[in-house]
C-alpha positions as CSV (number, residue, x, y, z in Angstrom):
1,X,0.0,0.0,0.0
2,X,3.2,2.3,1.0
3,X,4.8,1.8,-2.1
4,X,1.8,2.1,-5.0
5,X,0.7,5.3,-2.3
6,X,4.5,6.9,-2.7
7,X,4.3,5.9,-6.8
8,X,0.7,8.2,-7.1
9,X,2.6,11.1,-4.9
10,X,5.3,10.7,-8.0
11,X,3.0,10.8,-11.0
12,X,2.0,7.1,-11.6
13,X,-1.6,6.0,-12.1
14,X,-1.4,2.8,-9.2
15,X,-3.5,0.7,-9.3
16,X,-4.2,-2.1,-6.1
17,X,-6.1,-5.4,-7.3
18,X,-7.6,-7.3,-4.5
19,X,-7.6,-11.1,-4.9
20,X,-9.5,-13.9,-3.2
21,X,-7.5,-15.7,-1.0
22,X,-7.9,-19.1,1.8
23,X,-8.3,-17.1,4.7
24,X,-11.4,-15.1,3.5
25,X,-12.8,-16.8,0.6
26,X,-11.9,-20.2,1.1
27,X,-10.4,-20.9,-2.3
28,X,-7.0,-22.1,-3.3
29,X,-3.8,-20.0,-5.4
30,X,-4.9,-21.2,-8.7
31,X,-8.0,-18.7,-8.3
32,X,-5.7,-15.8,-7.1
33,X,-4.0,-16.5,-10.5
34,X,-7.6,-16.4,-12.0
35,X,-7.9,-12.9,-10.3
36,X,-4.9,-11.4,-11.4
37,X,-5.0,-12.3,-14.7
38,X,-8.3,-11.3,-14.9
39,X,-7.1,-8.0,-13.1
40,X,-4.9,-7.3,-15.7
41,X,-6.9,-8.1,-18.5
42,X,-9.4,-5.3,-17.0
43,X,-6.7,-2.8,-16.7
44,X,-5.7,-3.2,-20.7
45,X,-9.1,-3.0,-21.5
46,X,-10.2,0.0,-19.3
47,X,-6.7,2.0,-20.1
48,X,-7.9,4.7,-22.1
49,X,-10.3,5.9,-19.7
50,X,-7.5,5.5,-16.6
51,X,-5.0,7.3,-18.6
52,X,-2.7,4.6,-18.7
53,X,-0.7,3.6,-21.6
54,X,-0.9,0.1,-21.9
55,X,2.3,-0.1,-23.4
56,X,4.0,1.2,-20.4
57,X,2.0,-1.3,-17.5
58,X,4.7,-2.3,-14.6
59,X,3.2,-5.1,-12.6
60,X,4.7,-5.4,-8.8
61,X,4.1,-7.1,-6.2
62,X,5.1,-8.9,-2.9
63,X,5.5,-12.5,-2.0
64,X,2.3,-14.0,-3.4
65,X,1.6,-11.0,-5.2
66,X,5.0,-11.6,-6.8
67,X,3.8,-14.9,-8.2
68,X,1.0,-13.4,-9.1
69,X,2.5,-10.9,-10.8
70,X,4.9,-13.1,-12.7
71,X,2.5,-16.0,-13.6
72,X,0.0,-13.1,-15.0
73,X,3.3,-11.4,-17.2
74,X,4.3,-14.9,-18.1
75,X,1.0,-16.3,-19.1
76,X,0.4,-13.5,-21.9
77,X,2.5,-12.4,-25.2
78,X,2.9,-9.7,-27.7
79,X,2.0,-6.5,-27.7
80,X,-0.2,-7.4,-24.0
81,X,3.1,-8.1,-22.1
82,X,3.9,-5.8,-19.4
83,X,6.6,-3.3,-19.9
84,X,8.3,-4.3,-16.7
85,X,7.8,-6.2,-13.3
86,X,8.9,-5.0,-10.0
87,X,9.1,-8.2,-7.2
88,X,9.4,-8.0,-3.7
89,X,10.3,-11.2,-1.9
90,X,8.5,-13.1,-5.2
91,X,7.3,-17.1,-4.5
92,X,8.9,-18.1,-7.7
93,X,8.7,-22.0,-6.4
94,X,5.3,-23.2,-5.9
95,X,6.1,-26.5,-6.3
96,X,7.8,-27.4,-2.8
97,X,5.0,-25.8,-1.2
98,X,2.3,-27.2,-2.9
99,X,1.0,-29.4,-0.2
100,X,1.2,-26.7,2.1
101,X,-1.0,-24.5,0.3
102,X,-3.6,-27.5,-0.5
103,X,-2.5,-28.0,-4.3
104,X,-1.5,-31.2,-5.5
105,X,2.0,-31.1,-7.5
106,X,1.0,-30.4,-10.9
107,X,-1.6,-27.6,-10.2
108,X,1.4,-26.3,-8.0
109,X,3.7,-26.1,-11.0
110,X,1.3,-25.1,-13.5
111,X,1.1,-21.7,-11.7
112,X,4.5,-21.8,-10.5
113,X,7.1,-19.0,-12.3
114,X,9.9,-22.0,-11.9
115,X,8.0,-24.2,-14.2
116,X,7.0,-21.9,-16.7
117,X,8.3,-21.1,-20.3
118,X,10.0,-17.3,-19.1
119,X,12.1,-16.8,-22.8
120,X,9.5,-13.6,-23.4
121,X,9.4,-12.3,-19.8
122,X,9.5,-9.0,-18.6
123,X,12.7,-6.9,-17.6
124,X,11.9,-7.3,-13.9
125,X,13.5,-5.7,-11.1
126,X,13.6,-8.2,-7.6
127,X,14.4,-7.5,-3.8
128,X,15.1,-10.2,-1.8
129,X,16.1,-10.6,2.1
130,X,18.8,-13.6,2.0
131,X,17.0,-15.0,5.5
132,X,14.0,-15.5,4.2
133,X,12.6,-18.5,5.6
134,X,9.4,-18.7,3.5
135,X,10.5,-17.8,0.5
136,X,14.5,-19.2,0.0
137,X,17.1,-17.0,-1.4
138,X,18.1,-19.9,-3.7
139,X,14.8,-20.4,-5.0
140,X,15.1,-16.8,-6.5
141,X,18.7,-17.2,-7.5
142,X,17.9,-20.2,-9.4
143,X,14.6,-18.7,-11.4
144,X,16.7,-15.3,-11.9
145,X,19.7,-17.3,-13.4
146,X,16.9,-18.8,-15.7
147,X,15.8,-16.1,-16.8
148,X,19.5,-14.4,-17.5
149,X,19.6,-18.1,-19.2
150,X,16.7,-17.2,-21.4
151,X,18.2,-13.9,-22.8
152,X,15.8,-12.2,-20.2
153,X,17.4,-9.3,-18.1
154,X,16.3,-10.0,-14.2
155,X,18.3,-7.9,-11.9
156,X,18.4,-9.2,-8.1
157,X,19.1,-6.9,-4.8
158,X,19.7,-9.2,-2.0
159,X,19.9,-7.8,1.1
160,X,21.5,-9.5,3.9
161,X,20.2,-10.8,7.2
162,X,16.4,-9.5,6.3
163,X,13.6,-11.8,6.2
164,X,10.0,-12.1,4.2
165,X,8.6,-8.7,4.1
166,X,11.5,-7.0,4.6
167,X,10.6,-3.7,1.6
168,X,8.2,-2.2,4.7
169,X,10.5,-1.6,7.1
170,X,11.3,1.8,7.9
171,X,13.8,1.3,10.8
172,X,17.1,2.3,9.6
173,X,20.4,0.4,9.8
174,X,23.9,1.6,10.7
175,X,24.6,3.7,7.7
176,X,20.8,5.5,7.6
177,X,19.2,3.3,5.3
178,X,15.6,1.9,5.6
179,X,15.0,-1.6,3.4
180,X,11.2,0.7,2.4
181,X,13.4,3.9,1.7
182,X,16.2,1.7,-0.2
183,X,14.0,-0.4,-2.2
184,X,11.5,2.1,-3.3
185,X,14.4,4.6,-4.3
186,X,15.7,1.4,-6.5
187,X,12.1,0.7,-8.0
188,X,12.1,4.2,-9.2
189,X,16.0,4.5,-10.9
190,X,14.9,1.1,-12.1
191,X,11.9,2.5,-13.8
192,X,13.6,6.3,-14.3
193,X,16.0,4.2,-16.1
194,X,13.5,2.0,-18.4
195,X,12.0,5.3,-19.6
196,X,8.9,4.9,-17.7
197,X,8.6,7.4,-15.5
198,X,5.6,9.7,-15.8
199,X,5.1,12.3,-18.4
200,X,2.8,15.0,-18.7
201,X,0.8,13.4,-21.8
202,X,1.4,9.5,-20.6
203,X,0.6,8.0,-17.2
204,X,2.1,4.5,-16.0
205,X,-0.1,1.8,-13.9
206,X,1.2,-0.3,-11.9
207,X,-0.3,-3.3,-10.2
208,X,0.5,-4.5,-6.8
């Protein structure tokens, strides 16, 4: 909420897209995936009267809104590909934790970013706390150096000794740095440096 809050204050059209999840809805990941996609497909289609240039959609997200994000960019192609993807602490392994969240193992890879064909993904941008415990730092390693494999540019910040969730903390360290301050002021040079930063005659959306 922070983050798509301090993109609006900057210029960008944010956009937040709830999702139906176990705890409230009693359903399973594979509709969440449902929901985004569908999320997305409403934001193309309702672009014009946003003021968003559908050319110039980042997706982001944070843990499962990560996967989300990535199965939603990896599950289109063409001209409806997002421009970019910004990732906070992604799930890019579904498959290990597929009995835990109640899908058997191939409805776990078929919306898990590991298993999937990334050779037309995004550029994406991800932050990653190397003591994460729920989602491994090798698990995100492994799926970035797929990508990079794939002729696909994914550039990884790790950042040591900080756990899932990690990109909302604004206690500072030693040298004055907050992960929320860090990693936002990255997101933006990321995006600055894409060309996507706001303009007066084109808006960008992003999707958390």
């Amino acid at each position: 909420m922070g983050q798509a809050k301090a993109a609006a204050e900057r210029g960008y059209v944010s956009v937040l897209a709830d999702y139906r999840v176990a705890c409230r809805d009693k359903t399973n990941a594979i509709v969440a995936v449902e929901d985004a996609r569908d999320a997305y497909a409403w934001l193309r289609r309702e672009s014009a009267g946003l003021g968003v240039d559908p050319g110039r959609i980042v997706l982001a997200g944070g843990s499962a809104g990560g996967q989300l994000a990535l199965v939603t960019s990896l599950s289109v192609t063409g001209a409806a590909l997002p421009a970019a993807l910004v990732l906070y602490n992604p799930a890019v392994d579904l498959i290990p934790m597929g009995s835990w969240i109640g899908l058997r193992p191939d409805e776990a890879a078929a919306i898990s970013p590991s298993a999937m064909n990334v050779a037309a993904s995004p550029r994406m941008l991800i932050f990653h706390g190397d003591a994460d415990r729920i989602v491994p730092i090798g698990t995100v390693r492994e799926f970035c150096r797929k990508v990079t494999s794939a002729a696909g540019r994914c550039e990884l910040h790790e950042y040591a000794g900080q756990g899932h969730g990690f990109f909302n903390d604004h206690a500072k360290d030693a040298q004055g740095l907050a992960p929320y301050d860090d990693t936002l002021d990255r997101t933006f040079a990321f995006l600055d440096g894409l060309g996507l930063q706001p303009s007066r005659s084109v808006a960008s959306g992003r999707l958390n």
